[in-house]
C-alpha positions as a printed Julia matrix, in Angstrom:
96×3 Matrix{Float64}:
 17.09   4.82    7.69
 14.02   6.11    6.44
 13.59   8.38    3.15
 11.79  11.06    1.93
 11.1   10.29   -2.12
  9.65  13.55   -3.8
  8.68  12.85   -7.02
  7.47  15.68   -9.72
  5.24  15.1   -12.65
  5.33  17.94  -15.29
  2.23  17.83  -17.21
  0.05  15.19  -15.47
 -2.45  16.17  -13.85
 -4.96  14.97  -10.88
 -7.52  13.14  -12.58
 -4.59  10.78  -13.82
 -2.87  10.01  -10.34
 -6.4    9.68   -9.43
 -6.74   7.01  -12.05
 -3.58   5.43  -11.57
 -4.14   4.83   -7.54
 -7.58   3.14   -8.35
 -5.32   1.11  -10.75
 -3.81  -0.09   -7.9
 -6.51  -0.64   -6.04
 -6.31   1.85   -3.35
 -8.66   4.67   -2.19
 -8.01   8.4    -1.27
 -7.39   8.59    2.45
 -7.39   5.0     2.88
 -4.85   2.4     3.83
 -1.74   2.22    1.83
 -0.76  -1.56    1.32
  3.04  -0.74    0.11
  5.11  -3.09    2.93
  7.35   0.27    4.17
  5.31   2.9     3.17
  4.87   4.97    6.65
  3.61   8.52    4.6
  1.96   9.37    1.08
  0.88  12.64    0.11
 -0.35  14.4    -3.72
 -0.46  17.8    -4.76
 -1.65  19.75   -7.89
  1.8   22.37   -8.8
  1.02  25.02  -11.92
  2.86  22.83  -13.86
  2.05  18.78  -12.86
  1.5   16.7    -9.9
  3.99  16.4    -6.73
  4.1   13.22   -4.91
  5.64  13.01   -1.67
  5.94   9.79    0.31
  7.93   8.76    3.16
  9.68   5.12    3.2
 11.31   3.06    5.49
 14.09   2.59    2.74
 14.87   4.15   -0.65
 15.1   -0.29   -1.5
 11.71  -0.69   -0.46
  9.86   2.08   -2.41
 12.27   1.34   -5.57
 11.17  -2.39   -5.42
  6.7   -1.0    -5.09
  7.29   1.53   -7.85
  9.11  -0.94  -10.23
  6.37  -3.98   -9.54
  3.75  -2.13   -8.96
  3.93   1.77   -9.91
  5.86   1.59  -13.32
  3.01  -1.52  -15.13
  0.26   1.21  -14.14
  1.67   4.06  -15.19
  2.61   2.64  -18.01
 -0.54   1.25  -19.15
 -2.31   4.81  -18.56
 -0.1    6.53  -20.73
  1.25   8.45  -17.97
  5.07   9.53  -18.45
  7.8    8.88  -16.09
  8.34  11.97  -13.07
 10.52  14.62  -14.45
 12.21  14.92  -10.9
 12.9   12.38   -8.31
 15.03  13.05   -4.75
 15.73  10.78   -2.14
 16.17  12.66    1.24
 17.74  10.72    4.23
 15.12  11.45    6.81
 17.01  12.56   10.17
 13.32  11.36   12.74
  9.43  11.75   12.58
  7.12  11.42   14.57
  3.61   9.62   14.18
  0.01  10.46   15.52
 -1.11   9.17   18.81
């Protein structure tokens, strides 16, 4: 069942995601290369960043953000999201 993972970052800002997904070696409205990763959307809040992605499974985002998220945000100095839910994601539909 796909999952809706909404993570908040109080006090980070969008020059650090920014930093964090060339890190990874991705590029704004480019390709995502996360095996499972159908979504992936940022926003600036008053108070932090909100991420929003949506996942085939709440295994398969756990497993990118631990190997791959975590190490980078780490390194940057970036603290952890002061929020994370895992919605259970009833259907969606895709372009085309």
């Amino acid at each position: 069942m796909a999952v809706v993972v909404q993570q908040t970052f109080t006090g980070s800002t969008l020059d650090q995601y920014d930093e964090a997904v060339a890190k990874l070696g991705l590029t704004a409205g480019g390709p995502h290369t996360a095996p499972g990763l159908l979504f992936h959307y940022v926003v600036a809040t008053d108070d932090g960043v909100e991420i929003t992605d949506i996942w085939t499974t709440r295994e398969g985002f756990e497993k990118f953000a631990q190997e791959e998220i975590v190490p980078v945000t780490q390194e940057l100095g970036i603290v952890p999201p002061t929020s994370v839910e895992f919605i259970e994601v009833h259907n969606f539909n895709t372009a085309g």
